[in-house]
TORPA-249984 format. One record per residue (C-alpha): residue in one letter; x negated, y, z negated. Coordinates in Angstrom, 1 decimal. Layout:
// residues N
["A"; [X; Y; Z]];
...
This chain:
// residues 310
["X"; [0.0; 0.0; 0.0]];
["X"; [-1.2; 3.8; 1.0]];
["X"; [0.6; 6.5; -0.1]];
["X"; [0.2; 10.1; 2.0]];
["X"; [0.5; 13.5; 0.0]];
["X"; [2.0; 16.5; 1.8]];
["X"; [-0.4; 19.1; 0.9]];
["X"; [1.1; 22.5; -0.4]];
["X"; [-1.4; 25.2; 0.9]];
["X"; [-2.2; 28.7; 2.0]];
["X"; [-4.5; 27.8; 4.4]];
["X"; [-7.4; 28.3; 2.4]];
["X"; [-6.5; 26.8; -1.0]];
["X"; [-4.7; 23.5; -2.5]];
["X"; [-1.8; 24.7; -4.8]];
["X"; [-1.4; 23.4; -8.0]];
["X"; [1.6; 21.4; -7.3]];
["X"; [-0.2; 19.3; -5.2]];
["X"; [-2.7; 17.9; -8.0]];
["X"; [0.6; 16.6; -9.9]];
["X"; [2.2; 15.1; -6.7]];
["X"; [-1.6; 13.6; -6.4]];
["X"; [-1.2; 11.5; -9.8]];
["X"; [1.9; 10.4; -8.9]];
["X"; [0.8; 8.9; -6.1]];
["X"; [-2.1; 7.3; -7.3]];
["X"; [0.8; 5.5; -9.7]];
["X"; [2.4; 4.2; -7.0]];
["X"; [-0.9; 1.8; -6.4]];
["X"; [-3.2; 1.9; -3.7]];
["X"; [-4.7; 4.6; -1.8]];
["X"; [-4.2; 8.2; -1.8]];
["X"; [-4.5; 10.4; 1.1]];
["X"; [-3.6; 13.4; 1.7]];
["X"; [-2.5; 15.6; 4.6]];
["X"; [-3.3; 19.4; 5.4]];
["X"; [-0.9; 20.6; 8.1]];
["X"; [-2.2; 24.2; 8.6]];
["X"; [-3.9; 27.2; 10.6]];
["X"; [-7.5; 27.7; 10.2]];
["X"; [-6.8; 25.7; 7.0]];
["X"; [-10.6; 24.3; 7.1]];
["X"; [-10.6; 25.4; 3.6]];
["X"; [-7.5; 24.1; 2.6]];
["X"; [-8.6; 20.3; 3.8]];
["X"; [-12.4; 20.8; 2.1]];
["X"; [-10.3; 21.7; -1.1]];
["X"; [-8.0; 18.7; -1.0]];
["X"; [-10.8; 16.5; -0.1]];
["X"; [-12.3; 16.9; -3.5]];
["X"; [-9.8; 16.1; -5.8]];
["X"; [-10.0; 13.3; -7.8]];
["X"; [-8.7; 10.0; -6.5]];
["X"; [-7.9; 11.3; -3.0]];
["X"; [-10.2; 8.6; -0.4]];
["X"; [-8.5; 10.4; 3.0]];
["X"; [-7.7; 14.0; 4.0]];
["X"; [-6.3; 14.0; 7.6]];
["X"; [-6.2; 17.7; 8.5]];
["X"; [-3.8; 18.9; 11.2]];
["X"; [-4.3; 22.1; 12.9]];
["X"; [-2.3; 23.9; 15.0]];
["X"; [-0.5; 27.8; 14.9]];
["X"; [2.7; 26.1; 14.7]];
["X"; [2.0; 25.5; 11.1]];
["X"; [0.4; 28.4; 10.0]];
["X"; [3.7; 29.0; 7.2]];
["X"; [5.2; 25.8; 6.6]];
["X"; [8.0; 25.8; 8.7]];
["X"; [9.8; 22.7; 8.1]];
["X"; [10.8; 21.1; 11.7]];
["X"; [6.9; 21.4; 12.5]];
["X"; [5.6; 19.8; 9.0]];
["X"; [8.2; 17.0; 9.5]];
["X"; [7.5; 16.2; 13.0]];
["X"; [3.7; 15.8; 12.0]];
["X"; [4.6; 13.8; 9.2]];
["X"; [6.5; 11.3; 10.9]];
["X"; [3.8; 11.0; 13.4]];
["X"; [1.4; 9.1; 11.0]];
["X"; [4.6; 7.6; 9.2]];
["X"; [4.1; 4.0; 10.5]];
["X"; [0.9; 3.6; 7.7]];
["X"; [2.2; 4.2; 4.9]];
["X"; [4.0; 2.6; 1.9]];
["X"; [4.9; 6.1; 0.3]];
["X"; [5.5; 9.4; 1.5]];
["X"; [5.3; 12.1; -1.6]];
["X"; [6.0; 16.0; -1.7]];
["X"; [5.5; 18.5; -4.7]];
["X"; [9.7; 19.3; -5.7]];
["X"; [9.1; 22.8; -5.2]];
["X"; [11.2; 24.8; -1.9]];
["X"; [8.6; 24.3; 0.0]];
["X"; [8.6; 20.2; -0.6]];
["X"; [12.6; 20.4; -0.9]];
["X"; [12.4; 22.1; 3.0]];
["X"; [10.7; 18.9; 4.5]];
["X"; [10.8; 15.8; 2.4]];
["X"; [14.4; 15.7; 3.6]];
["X"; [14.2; 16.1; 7.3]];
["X"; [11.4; 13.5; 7.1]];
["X"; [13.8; 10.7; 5.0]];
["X"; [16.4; 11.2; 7.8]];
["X"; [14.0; 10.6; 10.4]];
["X"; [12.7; 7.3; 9.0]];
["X"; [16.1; 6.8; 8.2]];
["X"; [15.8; 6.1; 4.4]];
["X"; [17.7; 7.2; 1.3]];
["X"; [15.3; 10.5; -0.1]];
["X"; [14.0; 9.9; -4.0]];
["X"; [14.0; 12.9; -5.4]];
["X"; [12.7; 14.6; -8.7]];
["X"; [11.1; 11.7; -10.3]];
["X"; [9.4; 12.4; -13.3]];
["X"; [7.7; 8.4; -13.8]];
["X"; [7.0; 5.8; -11.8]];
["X"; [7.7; 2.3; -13.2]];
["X"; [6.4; 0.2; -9.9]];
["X"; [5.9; 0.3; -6.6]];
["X"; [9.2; 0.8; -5.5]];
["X"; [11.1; 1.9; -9.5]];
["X"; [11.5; 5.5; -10.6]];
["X"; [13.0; 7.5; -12.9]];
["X"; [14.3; 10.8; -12.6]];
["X"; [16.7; 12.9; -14.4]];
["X"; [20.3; 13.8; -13.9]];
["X"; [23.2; 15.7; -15.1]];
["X"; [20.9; 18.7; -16.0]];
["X"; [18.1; 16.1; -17.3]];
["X"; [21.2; 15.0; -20.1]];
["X"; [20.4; 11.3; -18.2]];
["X"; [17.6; 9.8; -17.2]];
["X"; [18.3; 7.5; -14.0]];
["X"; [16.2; 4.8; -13.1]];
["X"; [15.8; 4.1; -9.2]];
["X"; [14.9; 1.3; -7.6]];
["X"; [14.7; 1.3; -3.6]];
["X"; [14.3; -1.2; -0.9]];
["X"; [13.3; 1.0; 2.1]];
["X"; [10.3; -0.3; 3.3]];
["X"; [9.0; 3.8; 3.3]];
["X"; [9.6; 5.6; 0.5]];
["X"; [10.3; 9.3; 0.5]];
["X"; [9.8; 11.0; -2.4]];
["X"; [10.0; 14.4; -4.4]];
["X"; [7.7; 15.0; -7.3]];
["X"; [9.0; 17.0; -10.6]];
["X"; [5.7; 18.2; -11.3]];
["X"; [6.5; 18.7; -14.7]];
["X"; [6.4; 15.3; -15.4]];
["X"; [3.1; 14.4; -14.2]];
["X"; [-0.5; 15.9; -15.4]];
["X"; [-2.6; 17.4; -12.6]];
["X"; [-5.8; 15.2; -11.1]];
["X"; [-9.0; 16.9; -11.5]];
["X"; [-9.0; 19.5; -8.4]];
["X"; [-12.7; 18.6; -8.3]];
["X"; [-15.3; 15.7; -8.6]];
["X"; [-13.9; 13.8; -5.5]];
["X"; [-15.4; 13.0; -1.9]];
["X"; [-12.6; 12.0; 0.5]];
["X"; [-13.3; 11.5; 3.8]];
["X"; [-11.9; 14.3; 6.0]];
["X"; [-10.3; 13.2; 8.9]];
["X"; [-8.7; 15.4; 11.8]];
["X"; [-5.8; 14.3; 14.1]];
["X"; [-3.7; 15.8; 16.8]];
["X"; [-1.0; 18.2; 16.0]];
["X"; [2.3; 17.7; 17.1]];
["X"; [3.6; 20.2; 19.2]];
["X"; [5.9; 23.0; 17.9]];
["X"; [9.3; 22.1; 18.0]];
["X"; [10.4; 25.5; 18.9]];
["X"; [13.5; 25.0; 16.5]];
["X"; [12.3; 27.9; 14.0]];
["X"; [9.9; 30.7; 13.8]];
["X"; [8.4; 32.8; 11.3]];
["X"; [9.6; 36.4; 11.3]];
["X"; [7.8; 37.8; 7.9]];
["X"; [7.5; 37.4; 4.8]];
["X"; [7.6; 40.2; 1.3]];
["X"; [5.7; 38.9; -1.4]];
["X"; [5.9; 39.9; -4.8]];
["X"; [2.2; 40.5; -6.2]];
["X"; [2.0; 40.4; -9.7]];
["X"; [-1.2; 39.9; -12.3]];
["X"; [0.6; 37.4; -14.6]];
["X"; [0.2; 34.0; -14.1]];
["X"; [2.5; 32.1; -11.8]];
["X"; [5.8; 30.8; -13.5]];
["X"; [5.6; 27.1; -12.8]];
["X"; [1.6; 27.5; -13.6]];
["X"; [2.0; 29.3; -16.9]];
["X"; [0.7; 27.8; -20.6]];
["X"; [2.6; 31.0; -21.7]];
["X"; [6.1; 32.4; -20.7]];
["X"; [8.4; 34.5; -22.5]];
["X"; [11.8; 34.6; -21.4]];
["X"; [14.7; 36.6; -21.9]];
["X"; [18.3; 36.1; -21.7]];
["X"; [21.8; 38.3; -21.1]];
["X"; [21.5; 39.7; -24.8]];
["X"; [18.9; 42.3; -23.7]];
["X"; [21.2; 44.3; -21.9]];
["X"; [19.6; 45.8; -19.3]];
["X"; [16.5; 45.5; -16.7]];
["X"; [15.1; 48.7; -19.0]];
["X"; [15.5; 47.3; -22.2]];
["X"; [14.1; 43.8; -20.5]];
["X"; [10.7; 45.4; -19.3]];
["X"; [10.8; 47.4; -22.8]];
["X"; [11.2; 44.2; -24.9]];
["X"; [9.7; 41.2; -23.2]];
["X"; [7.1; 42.7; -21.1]];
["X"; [4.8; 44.4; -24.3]];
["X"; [4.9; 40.6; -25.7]];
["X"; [3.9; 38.9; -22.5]];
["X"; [1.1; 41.2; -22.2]];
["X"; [-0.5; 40.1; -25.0]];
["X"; [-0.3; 36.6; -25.0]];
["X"; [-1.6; 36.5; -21.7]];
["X"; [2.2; 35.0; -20.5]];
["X"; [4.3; 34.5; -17.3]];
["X"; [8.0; 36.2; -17.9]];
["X"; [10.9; 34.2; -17.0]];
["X"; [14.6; 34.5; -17.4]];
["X"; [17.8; 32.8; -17.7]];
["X"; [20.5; 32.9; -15.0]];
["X"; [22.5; 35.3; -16.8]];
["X"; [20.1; 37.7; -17.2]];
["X"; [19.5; 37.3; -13.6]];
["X"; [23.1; 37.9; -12.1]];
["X"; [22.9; 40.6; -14.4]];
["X"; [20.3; 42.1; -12.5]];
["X"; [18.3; 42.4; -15.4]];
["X"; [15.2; 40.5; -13.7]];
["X"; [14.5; 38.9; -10.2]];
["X"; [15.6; 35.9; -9.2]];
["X"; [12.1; 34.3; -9.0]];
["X"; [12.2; 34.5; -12.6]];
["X"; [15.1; 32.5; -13.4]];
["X"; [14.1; 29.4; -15.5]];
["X"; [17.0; 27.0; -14.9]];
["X"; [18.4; 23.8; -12.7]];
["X"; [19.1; 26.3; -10.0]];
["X"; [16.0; 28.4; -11.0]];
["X"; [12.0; 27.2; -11.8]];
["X"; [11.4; 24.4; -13.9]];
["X"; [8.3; 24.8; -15.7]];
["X"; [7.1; 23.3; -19.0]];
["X"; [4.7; 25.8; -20.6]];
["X"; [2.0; 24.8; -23.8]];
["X"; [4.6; 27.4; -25.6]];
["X"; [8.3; 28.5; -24.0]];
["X"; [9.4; 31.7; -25.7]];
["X"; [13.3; 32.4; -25.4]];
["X"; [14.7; 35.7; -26.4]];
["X"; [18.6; 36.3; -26.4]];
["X"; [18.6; 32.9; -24.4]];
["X"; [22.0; 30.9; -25.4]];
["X"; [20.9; 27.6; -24.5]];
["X"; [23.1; 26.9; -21.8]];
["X"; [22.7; 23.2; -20.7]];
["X"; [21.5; 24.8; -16.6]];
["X"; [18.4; 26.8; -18.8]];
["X"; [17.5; 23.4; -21.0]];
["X"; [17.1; 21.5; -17.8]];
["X"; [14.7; 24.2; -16.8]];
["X"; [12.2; 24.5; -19.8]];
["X"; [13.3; 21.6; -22.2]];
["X"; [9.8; 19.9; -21.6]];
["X"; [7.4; 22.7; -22.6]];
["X"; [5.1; 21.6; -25.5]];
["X"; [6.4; 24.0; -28.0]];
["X"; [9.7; 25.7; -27.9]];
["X"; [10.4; 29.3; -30.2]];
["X"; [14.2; 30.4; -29.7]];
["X"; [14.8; 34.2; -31.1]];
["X"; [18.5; 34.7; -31.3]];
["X"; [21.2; 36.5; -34.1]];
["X"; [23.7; 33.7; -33.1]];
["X"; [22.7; 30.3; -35.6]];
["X"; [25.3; 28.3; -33.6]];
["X"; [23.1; 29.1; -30.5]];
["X"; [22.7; 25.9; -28.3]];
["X"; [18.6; 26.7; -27.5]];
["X"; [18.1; 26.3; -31.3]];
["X"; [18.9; 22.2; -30.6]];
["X"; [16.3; 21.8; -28.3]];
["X"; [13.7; 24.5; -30.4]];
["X"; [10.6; 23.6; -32.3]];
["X"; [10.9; 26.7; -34.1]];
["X"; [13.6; 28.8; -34.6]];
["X"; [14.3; 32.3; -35.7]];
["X"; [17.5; 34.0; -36.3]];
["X"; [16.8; 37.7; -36.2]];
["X"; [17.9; 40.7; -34.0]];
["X"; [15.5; 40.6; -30.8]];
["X"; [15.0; 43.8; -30.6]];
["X"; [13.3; 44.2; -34.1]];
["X"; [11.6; 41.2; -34.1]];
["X"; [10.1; 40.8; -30.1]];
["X"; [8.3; 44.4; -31.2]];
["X"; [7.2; 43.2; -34.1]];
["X"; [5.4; 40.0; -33.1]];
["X"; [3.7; 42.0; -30.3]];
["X"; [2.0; 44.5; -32.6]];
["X"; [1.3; 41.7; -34.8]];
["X"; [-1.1; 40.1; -32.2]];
């Protein structure tokens, strides 16, 4: 059995979700390789051909896939299809794109989310808002898989030597095409990435209060900032904030929650980080359940003071 990793990338660099979709790979028995479908993405491939437990890179280059687009991944994918027992993407928008379009190629049922791998061909992943956790068993002789990074610890980005291998591109499918992209650039860590994130919830009231509460705290522990759904309609924060089912999930060495309720969409979001602190006034808040440590206090007195505490 082999089992191919879809590379997330910028071209020049591996992203981190790809070291967790690595692991689970290497769980599923056999070989790891992993492929880099990209532009000028010499850099990406050299990167991904030094992680730990990775024996093949086959790099793919062609301006078609420059920024992902999905019909252009998938087509290359299913190109080198036939030699391989597993087919794994990170479970992030990018993965959620493609993984699809490739099951339905091959014809096979998707597995998505999992969060262990049991054998070969058993997984578990969660469901009903990670209240359940399924265990899936499949008999599709290729399987097509999503990885909840979450539940899997990176491999070592470096201290491998894969061999690098390049292959012909597909041709664009001329389906899709990029148009442009606007980036938020920001100095905090990234949200899924984060040992750190303090979070607020609909209790703060407004965006100005938000940035006046949450953002002297995350500054000095170094923290991403996330936020619950609420907050988000609300307008208080963005939307690539939003820690939740239909947000980011992330588990953080410490998850700070601030005027979060505890609805059962923001536990499935954050209910593995390490350590869990839920600030509220309400004591029949749900996110006190799920909390290491708890503290029922206004926010707005006690967010202020922990920052000028550190």
């Amino acid at each position: 059995m082999t089992a191919l990793v879809i590379a997330e990338h910028n071209n020049a660099s591996i992203k981190g979700a790809t070291l967790n979709t690595v692991t689970a790979a290497a769980q599923c028995g056999g070989e790891v390789h992993v492929l880099v479908a990209g532009h000028n993405a010499s850099g990406a491939a050299q990167a991904a051909a030094q992680i730990a437990g990775v024996t093949k890179v086959i790099h793919a280059e062609a301006p078609g896939f420059e920024h992902g687009l999905a019909e252009n991944v998938a087509a290359q994918v299913i190109a080198l299809a036939g030699a391989y027992s597993h087919i794994l993407f990170p479970a992030t928008a990018s993965g959620k794109n493609v993984a699809p379009r490739v099951a339905a190629l091959l014809d096979v049922a998707q597995i998505s989310d999992i969060t262990k791998v049991i054998s070969a061909d058993t997984f578990e992943r969660p469901i009903y808002a990670g209240n359940a956790i399924a265990t899936v068993q499949s008999g599709d002789q290729v399987k097509v898989i999503t990885v909840r990074t979450t539940g899997f610890d990176p491999a070592a980005a470096s201290g491998g030597n894969a061999a690098l291998e390049s292959t012909s591109a597909v041709a664009d499918s001329g389906q899709s095409q990029f148009l442009g992209a606007e980036i938020a650039k920001s100095d905090r860590p990234e949200l899924t990435a984060a040992k750190i994130i303090v979070s607020g919830g609909r209790a703060l009231g407004s965006s100005e209060k938000f940035d006046e509460v949450i953002t002297p705290l995350a500054d000095k522990l170094g923290a991403a900032i996330g936020a619950s759904r609420a907050a988000v309609d609300a307008g208080y924060a963005p939307n690539d904030l939003q820690v939740g089912q239909t947000g980011k999930i992330v588990a953080p060495q410490l998850y700070i929650a601030a005027g979060i309720s505890g609805a059962i969409q923001h536990l499935a979001g954050m209910k593995d980080s390490k350590v869990i602190v839920a600030i509220n006034k309400d004591p029949e808040a749900p996110i006190f359940s799920v909390a290491d440590y708890g503290l029922e206090a206004d926010l707005f007195a006690a967010l202020p003071d922990l920052a000028q505490s550190l």
